[in-house]
C-alpha positions as CSV (number, residue, x, y, z in Angstrom):
1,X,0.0,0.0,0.0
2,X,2.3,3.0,-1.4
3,X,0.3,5.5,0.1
4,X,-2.5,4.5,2.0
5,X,-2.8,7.8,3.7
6,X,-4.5,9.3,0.5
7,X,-6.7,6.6,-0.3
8,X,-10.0,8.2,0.1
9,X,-12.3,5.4,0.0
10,X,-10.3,3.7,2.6
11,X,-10.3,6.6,4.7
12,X,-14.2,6.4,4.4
13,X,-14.3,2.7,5.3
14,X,-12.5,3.4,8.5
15,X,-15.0,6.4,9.0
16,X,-18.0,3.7,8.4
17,X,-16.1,1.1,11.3
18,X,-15.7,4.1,13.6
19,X,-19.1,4.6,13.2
20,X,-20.1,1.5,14.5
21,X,-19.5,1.8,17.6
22,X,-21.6,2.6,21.2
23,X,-23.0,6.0,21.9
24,X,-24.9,6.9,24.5
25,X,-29.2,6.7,23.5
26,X,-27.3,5.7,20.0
27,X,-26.9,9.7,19.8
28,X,-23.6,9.3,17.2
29,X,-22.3,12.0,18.6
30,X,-19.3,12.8,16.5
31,X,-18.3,14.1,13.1
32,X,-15.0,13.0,11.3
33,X,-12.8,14.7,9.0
34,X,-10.5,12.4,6.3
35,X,-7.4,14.6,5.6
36,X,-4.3,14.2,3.8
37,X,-3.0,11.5,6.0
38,X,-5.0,11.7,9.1
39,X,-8.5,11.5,10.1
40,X,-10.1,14.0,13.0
41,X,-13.1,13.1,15.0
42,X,-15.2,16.0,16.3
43,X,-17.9,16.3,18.9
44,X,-21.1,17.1,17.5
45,X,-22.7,18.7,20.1
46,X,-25.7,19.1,18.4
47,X,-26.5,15.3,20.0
48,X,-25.7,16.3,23.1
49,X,-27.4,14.6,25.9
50,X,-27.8,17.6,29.0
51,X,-30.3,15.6,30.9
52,X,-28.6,12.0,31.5
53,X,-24.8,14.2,30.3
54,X,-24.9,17.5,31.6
55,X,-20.8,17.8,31.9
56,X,-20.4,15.7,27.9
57,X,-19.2,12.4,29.9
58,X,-20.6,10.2,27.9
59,X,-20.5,12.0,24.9
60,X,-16.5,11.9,24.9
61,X,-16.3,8.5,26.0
62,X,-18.4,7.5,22.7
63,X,-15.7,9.5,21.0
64,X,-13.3,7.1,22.8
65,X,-15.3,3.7,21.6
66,X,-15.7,5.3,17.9
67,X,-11.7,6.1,17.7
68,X,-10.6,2.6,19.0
69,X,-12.7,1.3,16.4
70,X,-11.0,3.4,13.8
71,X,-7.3,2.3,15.3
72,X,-8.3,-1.4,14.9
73,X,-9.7,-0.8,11.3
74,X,-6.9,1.2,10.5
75,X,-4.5,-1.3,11.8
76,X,-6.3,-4.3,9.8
77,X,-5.6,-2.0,6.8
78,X,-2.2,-1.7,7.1
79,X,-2.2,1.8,9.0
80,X,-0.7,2.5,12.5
81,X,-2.8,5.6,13.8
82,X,-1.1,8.3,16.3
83,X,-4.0,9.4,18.5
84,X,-3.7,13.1,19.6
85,X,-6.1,15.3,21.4
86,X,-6.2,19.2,20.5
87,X,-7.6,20.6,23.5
88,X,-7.3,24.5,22.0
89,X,-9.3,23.4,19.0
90,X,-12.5,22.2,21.0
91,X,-11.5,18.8,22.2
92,X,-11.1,17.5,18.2
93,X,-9.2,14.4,18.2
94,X,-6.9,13.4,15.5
95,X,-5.8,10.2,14.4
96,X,-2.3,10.6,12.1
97,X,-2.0,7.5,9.9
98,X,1.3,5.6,8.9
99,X,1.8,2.6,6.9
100,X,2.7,-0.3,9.1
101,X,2.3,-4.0,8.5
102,X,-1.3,-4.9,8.6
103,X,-2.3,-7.3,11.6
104,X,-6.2,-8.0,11.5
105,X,-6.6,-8.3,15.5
106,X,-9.6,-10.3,16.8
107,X,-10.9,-7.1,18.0
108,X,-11.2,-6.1,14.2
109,X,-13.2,-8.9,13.3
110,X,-15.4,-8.5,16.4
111,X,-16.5,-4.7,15.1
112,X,-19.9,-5.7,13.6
113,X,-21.0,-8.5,16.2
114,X,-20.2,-5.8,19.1
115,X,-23.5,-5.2,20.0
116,X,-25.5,-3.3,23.8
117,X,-27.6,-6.1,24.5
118,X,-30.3,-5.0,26.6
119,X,-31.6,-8.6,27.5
120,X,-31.7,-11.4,30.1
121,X,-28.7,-13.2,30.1
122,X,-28.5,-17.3,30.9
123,X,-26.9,-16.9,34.4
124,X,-23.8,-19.2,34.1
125,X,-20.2,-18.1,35.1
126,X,-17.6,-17.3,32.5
127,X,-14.0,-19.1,33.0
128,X,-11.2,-17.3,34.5
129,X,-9.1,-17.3,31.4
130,X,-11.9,-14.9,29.4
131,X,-12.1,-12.9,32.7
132,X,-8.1,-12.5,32.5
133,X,-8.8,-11.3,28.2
134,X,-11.5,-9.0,29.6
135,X,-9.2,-7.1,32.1
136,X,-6.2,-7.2,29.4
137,X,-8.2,-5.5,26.8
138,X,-9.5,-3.0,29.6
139,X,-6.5,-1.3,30.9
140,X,-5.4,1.8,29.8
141,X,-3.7,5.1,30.4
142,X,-5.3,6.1,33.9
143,X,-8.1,3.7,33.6
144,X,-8.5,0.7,35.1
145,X,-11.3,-1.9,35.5
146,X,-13.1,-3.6,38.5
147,X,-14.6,-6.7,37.6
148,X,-17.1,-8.2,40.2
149,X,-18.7,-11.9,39.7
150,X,-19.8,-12.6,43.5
151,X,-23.6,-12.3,43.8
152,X,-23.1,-10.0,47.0
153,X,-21.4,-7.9,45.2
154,X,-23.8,-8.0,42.2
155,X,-26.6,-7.4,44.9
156,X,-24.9,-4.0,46.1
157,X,-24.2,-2.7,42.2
158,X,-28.3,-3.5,41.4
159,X,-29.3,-1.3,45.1
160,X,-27.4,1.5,43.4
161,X,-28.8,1.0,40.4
162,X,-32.0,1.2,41.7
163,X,-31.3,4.0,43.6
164,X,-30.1,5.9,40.7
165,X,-32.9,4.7,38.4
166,X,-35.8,6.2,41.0
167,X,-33.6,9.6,40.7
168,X,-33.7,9.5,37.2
169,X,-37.4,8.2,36.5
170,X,-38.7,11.5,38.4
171,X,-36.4,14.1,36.6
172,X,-39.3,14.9,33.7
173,X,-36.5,16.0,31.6
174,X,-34.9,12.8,31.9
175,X,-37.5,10.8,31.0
176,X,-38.3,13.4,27.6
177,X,-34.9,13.5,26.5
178,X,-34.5,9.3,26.9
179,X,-37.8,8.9,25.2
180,X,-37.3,11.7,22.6
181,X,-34.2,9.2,21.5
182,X,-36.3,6.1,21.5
183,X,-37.2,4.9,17.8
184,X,-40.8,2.4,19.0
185,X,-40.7,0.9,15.2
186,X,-38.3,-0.1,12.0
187,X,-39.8,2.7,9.9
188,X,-38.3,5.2,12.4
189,X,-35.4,3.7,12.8
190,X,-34.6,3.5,9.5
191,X,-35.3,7.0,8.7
192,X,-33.8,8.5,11.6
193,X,-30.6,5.9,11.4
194,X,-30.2,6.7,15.1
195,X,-31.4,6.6,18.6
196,X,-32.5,3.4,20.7
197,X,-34.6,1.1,18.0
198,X,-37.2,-0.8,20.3
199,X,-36.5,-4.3,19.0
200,X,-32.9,-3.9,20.1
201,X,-34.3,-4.3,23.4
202,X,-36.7,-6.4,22.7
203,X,-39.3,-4.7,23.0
204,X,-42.3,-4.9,20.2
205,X,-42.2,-2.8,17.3
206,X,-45.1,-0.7,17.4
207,X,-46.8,2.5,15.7
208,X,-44.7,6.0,17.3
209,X,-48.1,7.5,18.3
210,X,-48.4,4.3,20.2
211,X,-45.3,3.8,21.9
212,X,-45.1,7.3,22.9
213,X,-48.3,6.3,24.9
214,X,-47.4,2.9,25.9
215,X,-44.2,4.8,27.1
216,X,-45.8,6.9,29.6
217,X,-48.2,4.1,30.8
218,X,-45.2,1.1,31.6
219,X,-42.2,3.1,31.9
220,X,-42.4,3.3,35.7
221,X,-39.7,2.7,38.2
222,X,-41.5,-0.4,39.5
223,X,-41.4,-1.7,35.6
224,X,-37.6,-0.9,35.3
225,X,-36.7,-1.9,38.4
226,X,-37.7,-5.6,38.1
227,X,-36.0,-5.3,34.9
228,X,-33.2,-4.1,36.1
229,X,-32.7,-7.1,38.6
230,X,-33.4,-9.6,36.4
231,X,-30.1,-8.4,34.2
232,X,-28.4,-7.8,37.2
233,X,-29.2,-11.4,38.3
234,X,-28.9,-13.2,35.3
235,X,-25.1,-11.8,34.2
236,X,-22.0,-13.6,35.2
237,X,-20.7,-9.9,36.6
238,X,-20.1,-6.6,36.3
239,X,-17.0,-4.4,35.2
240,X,-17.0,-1.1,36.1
241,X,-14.9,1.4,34.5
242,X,-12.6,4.4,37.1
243,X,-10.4,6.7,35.8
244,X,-7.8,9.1,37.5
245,X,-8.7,12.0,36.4
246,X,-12.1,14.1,35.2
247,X,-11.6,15.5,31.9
248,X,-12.4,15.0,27.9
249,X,-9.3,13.4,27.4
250,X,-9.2,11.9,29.8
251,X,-12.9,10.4,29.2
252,X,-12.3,9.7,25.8
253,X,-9.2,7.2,27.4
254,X,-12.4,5.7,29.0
255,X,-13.7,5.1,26.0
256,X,-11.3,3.3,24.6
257,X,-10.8,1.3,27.2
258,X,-14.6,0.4,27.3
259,X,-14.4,-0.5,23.6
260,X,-11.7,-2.8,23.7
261,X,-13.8,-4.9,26.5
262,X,-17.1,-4.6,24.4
263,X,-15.0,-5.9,21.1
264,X,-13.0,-8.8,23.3
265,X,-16.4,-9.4,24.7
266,X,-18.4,-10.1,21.5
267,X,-14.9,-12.1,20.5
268,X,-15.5,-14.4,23.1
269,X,-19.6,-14.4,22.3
270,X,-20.1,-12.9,25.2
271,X,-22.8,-9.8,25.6
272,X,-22.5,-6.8,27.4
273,X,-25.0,-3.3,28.2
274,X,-24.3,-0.6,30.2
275,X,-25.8,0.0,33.9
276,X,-24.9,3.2,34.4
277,X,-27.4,5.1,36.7
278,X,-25.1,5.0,39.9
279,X,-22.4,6.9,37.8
280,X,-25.1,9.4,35.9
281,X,-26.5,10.5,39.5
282,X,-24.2,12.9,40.8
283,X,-25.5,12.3,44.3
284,X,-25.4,8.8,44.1
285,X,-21.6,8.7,42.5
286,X,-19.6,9.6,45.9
287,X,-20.8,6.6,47.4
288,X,-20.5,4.0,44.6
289,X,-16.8,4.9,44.7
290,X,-16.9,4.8,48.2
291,X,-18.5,1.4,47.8
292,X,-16.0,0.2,45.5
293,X,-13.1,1.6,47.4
294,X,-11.2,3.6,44.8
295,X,-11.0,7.1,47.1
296,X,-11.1,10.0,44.6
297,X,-11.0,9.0,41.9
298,X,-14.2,8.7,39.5
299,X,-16.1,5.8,38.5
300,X,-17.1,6.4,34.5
301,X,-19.2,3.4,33.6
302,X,-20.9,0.6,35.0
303,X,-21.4,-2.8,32.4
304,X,-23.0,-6.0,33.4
305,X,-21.9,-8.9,31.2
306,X,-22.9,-12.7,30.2
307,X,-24.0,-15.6,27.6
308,X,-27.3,-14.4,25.8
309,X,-29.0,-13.7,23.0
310,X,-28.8,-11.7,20.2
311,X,-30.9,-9.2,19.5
312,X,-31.6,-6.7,16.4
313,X,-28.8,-4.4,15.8
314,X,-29.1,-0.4,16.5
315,X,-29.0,1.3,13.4
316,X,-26.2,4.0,12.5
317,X,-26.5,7.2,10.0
318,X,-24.6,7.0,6.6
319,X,-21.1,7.8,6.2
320,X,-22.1,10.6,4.4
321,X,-23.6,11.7,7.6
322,X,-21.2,12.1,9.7
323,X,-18.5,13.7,7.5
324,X,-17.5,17.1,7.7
C-alpha cells in the first residue's frame, strides 16, 4: 500500500467502522474529518445529551469507543494511527496514519458483532481465562477496570442502580430526553438511522403515536426496576470502568478502554450493556466509589456482562452523515 494515507475510500471505510461503535441513547455524537494522512473526529454537540450528560461524559467517551474502532480498522488495513487530542481546537481528536504492516486483531473482526444487548442473560459463570482477556483489553492510560462476579457484590451494584434509576425516573427532563431518542418501530429507525430502535431491546415494534403512549403508561420505576434485577441477576458480573482523572481526554481514554472490552467481549460471544445510573446520578456517584473503594477517583461506567441472545442491531447514519 504505497500511500494509503490518500486513499479516500479507505479513509471512508474506516469512517464507516468508527461509526459503529456505542453512543450513548445511540446519539452518534461525532463528526469526522479524512485529511491528507490523518483522520479528525469531532464532537457534534448538536447530540448532546444535557439531561442524563450535563458535563459531555458520555458523549466523549463514545468519542473514545468510535476512535478505538477506527485504530483497529486502521491497523487491519495496514495503518498505525497516532492518537492526539487538540484541546485549544474544541476537544477535536486526531488520528495521524502511517503505513505499518497490517495485523487483523480479533478485535477487528469483532467490530460488527459488538452489540448493547439490553436482555436477560442465561446466568452461568464465565471461565477465568476470558475474565483475564477482559481485564487485558480494559487497561489503559489512567483507567483501570473492577470486575465483580460474587452475587453480594452484584446485589450491592443493582441497590445502586435502583437507587439511581428512582432519581432518574422522576427528573421529567430525563424521561423526555431518553424517550425523545427512543425509535418504538423499524420505519423510524430506519429514517432517523439513530437513537434506541425498540426491538434492540426487545421490546415490540409498534406505531410511534403508540409507543409514545405505551411509554408513559409502563415506563415506571417499578417496571424498570424488576428489569433491572433480572439483568443484574442473570449476568456472570459486572466491570466497572474508574479513571484518575475528570476531563475529555481523559474520558475519551475511558472510552477506549470500554471498547476494547465490548470488542473482546463479542470475540469471546459474550454480551455486554451498560448500567450506568449509579455513575449518571451525581448524588449517588460519591458513594458508589466509596462502595468500590477507589477514594477520589471517579467511576465512568458501569457494564453488566454474560452468555445471551442476540438481538436486532441499532442502526447508525450514513457515512455521508457524519463527514464534515
Amino acid at each position: 500500500m504505497a500511500d494509503a494515507g490518500d486513499n479516500s475510500a479507505l479513509l471512508r471505510e474506516l469512517v464507516r467502522c468508527a461509526t459503529l461503535a456505542p453512543s450513548s441513547h445511540n446519539t452518534q455524537c461525532w463528526k469526522f474529518r479524512p485529511e491528507h494522512r490523518s483522520i479528525s473526529i469531532l464532537p457534534d454537540f448538536s447530540r448532546r445529551c444535557p439531561a442524563v450528560d450535563p458535563d459531555d461524559h458520555h458523549l466523549f467517551v463514545s468519542i473514545g469507543c468510535a476512535a478505538e474502532n477506527l485504530l483497529q480498522a486502521a491497523l487491519a488495513n495496514g495503518l498505525y494511527g497516532n492518537l492526539v487530542v487538540d484541546d485549544s481546537a474544541g476537544k477535536v481528536l486526531r488520528i495521524a496514519l502511517e503505513p505499518t504492516k497490517a495485523v487483523a486483531t480479533s478485535l477487528f473482526n469483532a467490530i460488527p458483532e459488538r452489540q448493547s444487548t439490553r436482555a436477560e442473560y442465561d446466568g452461568k459463570q464465565i471461565s477465568t481465562r476470558e475474565l483475564a482477556l477482559l481485564e487485558k483489553a480494559s487497561q489503559g492510560n489512567g483507567v483501570r477496570v473492577i470486575l465483580l462476579t460474587g452475587r453480594e457484590a452484584l446485589e450491592k451494584v443493582l441497590e445502586y442502580v435502583v437507587q439511581g434509576n428512582a432519581a432518574q425516573m422522576h427528573d421529567p427532563a430525563f424521561v423526555e430526553e431518553l424517550k425523545a431518542w427512543i425509535r418504538f418501530n423499524a420505519d423510524d429507525a430506519v429514517r432517523t438511522g439513530d437513537g434506541l430502535y425498540a426491538a434492540s431491546s426487545g421490546n415490540p415494534s409498534v406505531p410511534s403515536w403508540l409507543g409514545r403512549l405505551l411509554f408513559g403508561l409502563f415506563f415506571t420505576p417499578e417496571a424498570e426496576n424488576e428489569k433491572y434485577a433480572k439483568h443484574v441477576r442473570s449476568s456472570a458480573g459486572i466491570a466497572v470502568f474508574v479513571s484518575e482523572g475528570e476531563s475529555p481526554t481523559q474520558w475519551i481514554e475511558v472510552g477506549r478502554c470500554y471498547e476494547r472490552f465490548a470488542l473482546q467481549s463479542a470475540a469471546l460471544g459474550i454480551r455486554n450493556s451498560m448500567l450506568n445510573q449509579p455513575v449518571e446520578v451525581p448524588t449517588l456517584r460519591p458513594q458508589f466509589a466509596t462502595f468500590l473503594g477507589v477514594g477520589g477517583r471517579r467511576p465512568d461506567l458501569v457494564v453488566r456482562f454474560g452468555r445471551g441472545p442476540k438481538l436486532p442491531p441499532s442502526l447508525r447514519r450514513p457515512v455521508d452523515a457524519v463527514l464534515t
